[in-house]
C-alpha positions, -999 to +999 in steps of 0.1 A: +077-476-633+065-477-600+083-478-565+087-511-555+067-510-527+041-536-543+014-509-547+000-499-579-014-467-583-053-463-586-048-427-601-031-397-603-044-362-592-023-333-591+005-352-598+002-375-566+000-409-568-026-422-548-031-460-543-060-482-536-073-483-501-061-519-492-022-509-489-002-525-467-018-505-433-051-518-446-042-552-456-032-553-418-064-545-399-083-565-425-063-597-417-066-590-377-101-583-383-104-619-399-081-637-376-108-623-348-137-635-367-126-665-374-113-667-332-150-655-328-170-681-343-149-709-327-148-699-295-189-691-295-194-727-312-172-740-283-193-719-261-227-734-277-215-772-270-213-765-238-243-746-232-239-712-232-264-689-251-254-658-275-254-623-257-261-604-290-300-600-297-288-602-337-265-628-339-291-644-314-322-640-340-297-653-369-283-686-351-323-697-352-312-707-384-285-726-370-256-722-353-235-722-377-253-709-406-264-678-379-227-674-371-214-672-406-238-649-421-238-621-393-197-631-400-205-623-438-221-590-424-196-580-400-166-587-432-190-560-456-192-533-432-153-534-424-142-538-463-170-507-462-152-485-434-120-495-453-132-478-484-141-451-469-111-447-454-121-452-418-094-476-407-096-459-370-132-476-370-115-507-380-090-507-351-116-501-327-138-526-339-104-550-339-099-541-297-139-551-293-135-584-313-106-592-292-127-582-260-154-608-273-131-636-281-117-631-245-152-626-232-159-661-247-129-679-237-142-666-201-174-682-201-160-713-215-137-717-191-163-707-160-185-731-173-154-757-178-144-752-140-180-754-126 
């Protein structure tokens, strides 16, 4: 039986448990890295309506296709590379990726609001 922590093991080696890599640590920075994301796309579609442009020359090449359709595939992108760094166990990268997404979404609510008061 297995501690109740709500982990299960993904092997033993040596006689150590080791679990997957989404524990409870990782669960966290995946669901603030989503939270940002999903922060991100609303306040740059916000952002859009009231005519500001993209500052990132990819997300800027991908919202040719749309707005919205640009937004949510480099989103798609952006959710693969951090499950990647997760699995690899860089969950440093993940937090400062977190701090930068938090930077954008301020960044955003910034222009909005210039624009808003102009």
């Amino acid at each position: 039986m297995w501690p109740s922590s709500g982990l299960t093991p993904h092997f033993r080696q040596n006689g150590n448990v080791t679990t997957t890599p989404l524990n409870h640590a990782g669960r966290h920075l995946i669901e603030v890295f989503l939270y940002l994301q999903v922060l991100d796309i609303l306040t740059t579609l916000i952002g859009f309506s009231l005519g500001n442009s993209e500052a990132s020359p990819f997300v800027r090449l991908m919202v040719h296709w749309g707005p919205f359709t640009g937004l949510v595939l480099s989103k798609i992108l952006a959710v693969g590379l951090a499950f990647t760094c997760l699995l690899l166990h860089r969950r440093k990268l993940i937090v400062w990726i977190n701090y930068w997404y938090a930077a954008i979404v301020v960044w955003n609510l910034y222009t909005t609001l210039r624009v808003l008061n102009a």
